[in-house]
N, CA, C and O of each residue as an XYZ file, in Angstrom:
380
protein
N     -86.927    112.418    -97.524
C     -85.706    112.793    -96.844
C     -85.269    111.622    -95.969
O     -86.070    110.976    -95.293
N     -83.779    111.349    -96.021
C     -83.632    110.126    -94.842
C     -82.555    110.813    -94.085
O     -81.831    111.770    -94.358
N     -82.672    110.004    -93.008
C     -81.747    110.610    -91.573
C     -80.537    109.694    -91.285
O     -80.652    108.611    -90.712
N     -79.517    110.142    -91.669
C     -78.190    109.126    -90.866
C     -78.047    109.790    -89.694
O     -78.083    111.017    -89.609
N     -77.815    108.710    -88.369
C     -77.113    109.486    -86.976
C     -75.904    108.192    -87.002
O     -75.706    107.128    -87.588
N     -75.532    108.698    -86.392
C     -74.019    107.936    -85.782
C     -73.864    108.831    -84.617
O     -74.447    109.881    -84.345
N     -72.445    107.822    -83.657
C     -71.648    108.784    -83.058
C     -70.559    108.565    -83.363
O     -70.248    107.545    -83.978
N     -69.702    109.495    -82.995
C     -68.294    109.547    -83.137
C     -67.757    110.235    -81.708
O     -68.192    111.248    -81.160
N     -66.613    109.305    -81.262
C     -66.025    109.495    -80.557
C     -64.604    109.612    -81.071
O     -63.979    108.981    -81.924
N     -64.272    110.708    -80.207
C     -63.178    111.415    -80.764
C     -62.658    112.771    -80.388
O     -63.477    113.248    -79.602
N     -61.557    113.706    -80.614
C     -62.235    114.958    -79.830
C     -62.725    115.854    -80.567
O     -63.313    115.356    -81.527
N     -62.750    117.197    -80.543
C     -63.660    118.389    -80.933
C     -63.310    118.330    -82.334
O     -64.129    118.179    -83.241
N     -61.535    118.507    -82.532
C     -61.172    118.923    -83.775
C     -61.593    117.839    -84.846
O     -61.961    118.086    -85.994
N     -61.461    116.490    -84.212
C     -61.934    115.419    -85.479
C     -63.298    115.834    -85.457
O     -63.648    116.293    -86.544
N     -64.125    115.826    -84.640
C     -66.038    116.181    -84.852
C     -66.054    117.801    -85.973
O     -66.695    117.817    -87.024
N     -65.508    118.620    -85.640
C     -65.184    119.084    -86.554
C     -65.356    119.519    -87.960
O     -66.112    120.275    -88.571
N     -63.953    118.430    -88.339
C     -63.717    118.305    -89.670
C     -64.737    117.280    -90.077
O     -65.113    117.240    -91.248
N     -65.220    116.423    -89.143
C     -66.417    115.450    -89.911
C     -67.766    116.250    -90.562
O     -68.353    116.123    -91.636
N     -67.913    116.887    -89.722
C     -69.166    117.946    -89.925
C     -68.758    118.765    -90.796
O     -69.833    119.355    -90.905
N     -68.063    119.318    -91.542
C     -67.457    120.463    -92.611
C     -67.510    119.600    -93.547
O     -67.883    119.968    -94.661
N     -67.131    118.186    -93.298
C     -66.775    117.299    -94.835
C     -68.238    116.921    -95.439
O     -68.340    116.322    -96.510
N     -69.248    117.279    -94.744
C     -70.433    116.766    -94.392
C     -71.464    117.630    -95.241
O     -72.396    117.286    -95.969
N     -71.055    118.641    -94.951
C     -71.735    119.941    -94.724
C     -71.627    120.595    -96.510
O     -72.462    121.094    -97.265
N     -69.970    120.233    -96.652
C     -69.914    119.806    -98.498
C     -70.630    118.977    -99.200
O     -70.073    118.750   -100.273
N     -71.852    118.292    -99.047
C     -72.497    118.015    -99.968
C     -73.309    117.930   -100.304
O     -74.249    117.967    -99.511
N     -73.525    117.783   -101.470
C     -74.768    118.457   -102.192
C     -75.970    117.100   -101.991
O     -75.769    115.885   -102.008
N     -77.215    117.859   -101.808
C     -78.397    117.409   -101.512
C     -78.492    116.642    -99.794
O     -79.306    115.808    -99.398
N     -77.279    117.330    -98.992
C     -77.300    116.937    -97.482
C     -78.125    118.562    -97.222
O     -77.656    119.635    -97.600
N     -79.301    118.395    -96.565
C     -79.583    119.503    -96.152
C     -79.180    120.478    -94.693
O     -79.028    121.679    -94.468
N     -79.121    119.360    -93.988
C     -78.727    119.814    -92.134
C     -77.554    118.685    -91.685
O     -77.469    117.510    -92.044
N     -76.758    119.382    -90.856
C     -75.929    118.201    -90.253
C     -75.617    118.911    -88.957
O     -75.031    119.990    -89.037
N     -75.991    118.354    -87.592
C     -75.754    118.777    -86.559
C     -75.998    117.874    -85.293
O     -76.915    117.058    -85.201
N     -75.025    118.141    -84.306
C     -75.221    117.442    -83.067
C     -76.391    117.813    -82.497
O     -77.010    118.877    -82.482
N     -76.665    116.263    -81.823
C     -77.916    116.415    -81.147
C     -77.656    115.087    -80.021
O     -76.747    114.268    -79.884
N     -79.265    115.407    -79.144
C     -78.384    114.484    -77.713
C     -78.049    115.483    -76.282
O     -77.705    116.665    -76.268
N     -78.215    114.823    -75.455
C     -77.375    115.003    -74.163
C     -75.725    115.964    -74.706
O     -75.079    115.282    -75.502
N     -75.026    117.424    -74.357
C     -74.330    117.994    -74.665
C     -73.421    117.807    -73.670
O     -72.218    118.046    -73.782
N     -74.116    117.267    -72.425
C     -73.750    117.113    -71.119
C     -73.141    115.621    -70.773
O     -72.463    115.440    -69.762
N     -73.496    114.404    -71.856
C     -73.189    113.596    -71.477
C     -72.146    112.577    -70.573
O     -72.242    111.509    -69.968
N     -71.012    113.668    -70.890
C     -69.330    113.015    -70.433
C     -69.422    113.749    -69.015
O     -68.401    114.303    -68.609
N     -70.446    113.784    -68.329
C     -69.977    114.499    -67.306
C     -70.287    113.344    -65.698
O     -71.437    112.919    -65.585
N     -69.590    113.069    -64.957
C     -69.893    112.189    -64.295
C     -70.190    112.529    -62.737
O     -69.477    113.240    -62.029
N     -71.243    111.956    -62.394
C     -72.261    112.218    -61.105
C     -71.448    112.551    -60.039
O     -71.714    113.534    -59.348
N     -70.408    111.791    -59.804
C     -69.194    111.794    -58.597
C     -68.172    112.394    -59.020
O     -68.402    113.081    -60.016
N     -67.146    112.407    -58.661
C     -65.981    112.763    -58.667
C     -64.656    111.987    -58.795
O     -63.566    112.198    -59.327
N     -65.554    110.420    -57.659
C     -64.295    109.603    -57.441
C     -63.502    108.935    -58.169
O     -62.419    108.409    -57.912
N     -64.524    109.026    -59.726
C     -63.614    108.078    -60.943
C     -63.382    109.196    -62.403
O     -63.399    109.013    -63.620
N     -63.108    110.740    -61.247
C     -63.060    111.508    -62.765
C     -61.970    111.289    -63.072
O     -61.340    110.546    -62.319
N     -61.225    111.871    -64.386
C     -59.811    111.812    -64.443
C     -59.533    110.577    -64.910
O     -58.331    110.601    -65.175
N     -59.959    109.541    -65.152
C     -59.601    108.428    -64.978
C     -58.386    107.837    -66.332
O     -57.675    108.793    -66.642
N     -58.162    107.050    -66.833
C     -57.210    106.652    -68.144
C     -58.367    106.777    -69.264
O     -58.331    107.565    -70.209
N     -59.460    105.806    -68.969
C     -60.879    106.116    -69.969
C     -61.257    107.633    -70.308
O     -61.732    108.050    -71.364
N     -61.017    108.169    -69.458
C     -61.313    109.480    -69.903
C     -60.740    110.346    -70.884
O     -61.023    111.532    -71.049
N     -59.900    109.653    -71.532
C     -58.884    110.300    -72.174
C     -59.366    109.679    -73.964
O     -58.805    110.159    -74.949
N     -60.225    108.819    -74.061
C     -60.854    108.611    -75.354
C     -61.279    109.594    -76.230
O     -61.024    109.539    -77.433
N     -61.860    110.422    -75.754
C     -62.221    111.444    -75.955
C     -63.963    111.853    -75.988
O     -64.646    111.288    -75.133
N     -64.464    112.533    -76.671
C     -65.574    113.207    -76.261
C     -66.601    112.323    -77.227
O     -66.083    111.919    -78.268
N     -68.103    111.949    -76.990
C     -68.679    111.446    -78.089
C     -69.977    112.564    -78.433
O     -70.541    113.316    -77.638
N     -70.172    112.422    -79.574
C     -70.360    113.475    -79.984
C     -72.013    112.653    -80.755
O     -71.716    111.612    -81.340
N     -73.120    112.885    -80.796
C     -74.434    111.991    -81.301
C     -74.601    112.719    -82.643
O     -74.745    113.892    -82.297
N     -74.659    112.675    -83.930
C     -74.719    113.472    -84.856
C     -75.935    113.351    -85.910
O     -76.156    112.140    -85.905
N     -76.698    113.846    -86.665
C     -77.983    114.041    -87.736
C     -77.486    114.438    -88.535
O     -76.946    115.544    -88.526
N     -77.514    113.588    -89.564
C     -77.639    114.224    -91.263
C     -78.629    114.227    -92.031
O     -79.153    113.135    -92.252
N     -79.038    115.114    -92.501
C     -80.326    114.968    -93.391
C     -80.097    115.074    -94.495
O     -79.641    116.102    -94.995
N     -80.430    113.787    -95.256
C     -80.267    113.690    -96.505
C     -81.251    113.678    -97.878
O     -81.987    112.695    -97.951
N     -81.330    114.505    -98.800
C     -82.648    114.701    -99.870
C     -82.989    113.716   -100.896
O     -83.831    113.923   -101.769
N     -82.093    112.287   -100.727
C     -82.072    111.104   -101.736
C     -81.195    110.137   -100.769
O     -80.357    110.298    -99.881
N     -81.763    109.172   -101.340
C     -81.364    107.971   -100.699
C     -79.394    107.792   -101.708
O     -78.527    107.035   -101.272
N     -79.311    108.171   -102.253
C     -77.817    108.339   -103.156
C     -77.063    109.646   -102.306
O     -75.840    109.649   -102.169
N     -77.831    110.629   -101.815
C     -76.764    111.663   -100.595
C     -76.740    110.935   -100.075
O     -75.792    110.217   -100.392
N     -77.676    110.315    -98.774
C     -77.351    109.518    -97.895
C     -76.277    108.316    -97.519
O     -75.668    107.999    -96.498
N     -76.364    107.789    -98.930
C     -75.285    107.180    -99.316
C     -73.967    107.402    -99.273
O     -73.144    106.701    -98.684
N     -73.743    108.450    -99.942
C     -72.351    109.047    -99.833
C     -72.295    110.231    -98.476
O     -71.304    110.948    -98.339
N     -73.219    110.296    -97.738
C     -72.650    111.065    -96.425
C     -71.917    109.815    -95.979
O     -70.698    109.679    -95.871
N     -72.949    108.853    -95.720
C     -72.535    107.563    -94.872
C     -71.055    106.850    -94.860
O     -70.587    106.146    -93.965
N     -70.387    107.272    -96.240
C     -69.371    106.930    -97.035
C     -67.957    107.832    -96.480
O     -66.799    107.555    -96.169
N     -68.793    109.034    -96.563
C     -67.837    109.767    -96.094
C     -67.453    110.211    -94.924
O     -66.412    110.849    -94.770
N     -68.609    109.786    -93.587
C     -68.220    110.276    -92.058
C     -67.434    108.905    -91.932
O     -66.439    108.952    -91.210
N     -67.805    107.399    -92.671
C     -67.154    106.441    -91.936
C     -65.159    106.622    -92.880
O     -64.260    106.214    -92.144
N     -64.812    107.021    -93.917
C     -63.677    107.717    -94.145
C     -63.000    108.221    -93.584
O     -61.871    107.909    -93.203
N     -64.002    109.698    -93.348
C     -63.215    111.203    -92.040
C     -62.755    110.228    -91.143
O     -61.604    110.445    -90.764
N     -63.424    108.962    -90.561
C     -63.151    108.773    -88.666
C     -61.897    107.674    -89.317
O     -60.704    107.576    -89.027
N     -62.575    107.080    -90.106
C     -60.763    106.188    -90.694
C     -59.294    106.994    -90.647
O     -58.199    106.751    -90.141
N     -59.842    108.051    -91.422
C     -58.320    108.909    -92.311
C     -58.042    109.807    -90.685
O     -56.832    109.918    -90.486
N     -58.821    110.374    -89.659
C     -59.077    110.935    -88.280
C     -58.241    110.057    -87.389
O     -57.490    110.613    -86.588
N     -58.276    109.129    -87.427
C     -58.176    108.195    -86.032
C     -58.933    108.192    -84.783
O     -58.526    108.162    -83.622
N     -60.573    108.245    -85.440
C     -61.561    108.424    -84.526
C     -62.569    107.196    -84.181
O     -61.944    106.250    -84.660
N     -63.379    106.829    -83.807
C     -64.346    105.665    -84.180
C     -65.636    106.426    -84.237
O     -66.033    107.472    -83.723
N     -66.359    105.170    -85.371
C     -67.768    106.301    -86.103
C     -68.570    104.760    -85.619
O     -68.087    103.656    -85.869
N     -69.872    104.981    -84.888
C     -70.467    104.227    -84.553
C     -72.369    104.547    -85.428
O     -73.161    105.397    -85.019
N     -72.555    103.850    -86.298
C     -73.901    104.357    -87.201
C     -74.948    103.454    -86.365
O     -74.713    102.249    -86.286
N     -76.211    104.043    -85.674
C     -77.290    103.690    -85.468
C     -78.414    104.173    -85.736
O     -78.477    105.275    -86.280
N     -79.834    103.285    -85.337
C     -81.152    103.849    -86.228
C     -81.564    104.698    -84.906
O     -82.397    105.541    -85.240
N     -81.309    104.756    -83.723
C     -81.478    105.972    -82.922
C     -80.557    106.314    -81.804
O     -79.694    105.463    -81.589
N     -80.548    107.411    -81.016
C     -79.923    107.207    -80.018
C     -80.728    107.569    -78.895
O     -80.287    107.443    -77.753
């Protein structure tokens, strides 16, 4: 089994549709956020609100894949969704 994570930043509705497009295919077994749920939340107050804040939400994501050829085409297809989305998809080996 191999593991893609990425994040995607973006808001709810693009995380979403990434995860549904995801979730369509065959030999992906699990796909779900994982991570800090809490992350965007900031210690103070004095710089909430800010213009940055308006990027939107990032979201840490797991796919589990049953062949190195799913994996392939998940990988194919979250970096697509965030293209065709207008989101950014960031792929790393952990978070």
């Amino acid at each position: 089994m191999r593991m893609l994570r990425f994040r995607l930043t973006g808001p709810a509705s693009a995380f979403n549709a990434v995860v549904a497009a995801l979730e369509g295919l065959e030999q992906v077994d699990r796909v779900e956020e994982v991570g800090d749920l809490m992350s965007g939340m900031r210690d103070d107050s004095s710089s909430s609100e800010l213009a940055d804040d308006d990027l939107g939400d990032v979201h840490d994501i797991e796919v589990h894949a049953s062949s190195d050829a799913a994996w392939e085409r998940a990988r194919e297809l979250a970096e697509a969704c965030a293209f065709d989305l207008g989101v950014a998809v960031e792929f790393v080996d952990e978070f």
